[in-house]
N, C-alpha and C positions, 0 to 999 in steps of 0.2 A: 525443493520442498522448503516452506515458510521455517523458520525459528521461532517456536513460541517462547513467551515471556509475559510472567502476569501483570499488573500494578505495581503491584508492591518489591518486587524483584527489579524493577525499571527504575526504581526510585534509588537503589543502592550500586544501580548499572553506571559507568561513565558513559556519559551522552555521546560524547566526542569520537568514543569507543565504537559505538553501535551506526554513528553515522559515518566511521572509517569503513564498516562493516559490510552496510549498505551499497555505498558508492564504489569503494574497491575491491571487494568482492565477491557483488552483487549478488549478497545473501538478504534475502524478503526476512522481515522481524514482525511477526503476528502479536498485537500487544492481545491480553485478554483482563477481563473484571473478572472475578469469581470463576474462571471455566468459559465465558463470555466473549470469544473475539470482539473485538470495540473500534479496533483502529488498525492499520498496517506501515510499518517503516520501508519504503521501495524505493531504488534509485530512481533521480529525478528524466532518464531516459525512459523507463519503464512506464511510468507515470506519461507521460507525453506521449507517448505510443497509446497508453490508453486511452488518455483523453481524446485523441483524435480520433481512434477506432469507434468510442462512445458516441460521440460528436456524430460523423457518418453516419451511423446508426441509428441516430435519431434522425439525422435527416431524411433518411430511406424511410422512415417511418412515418413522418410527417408527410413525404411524399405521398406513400401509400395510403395512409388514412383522409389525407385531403388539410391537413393542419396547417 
């Protein structure tokens, strides 16, 4: 499960902190605006898994629609 955190809580968070957090513990940090998810903190494995799964996924679909 993500870690939420708003703006304004990120602002008075150490950075370095949350990117320990991230990487070696591989805890997801959901920023949010107002209640708002906006943005996500995710190890840079997690991220590359996705992007390649996205990736595929589009390609299957440009397959399939003829794109």
């Amino acid at each position: 499960m993500a870690r939420l955190t708003n703006i304004d809580a990120l602002r008075s968070q150490n950075l370095g902190e949350l990117i320990r957090r991230v990487h070696q513990d591989k805890e997801d940090i959901v920023i949010e605006d107002q209640t708002m998810p906006v943005a996500a903190l995710i190890d840079i494995n997690k991220y590359q898994l996705l992007t390649e799964v996205l990736d595929r996924a589009e390609g299957e679909r440009n397959v399939t629609t003829g794109a």
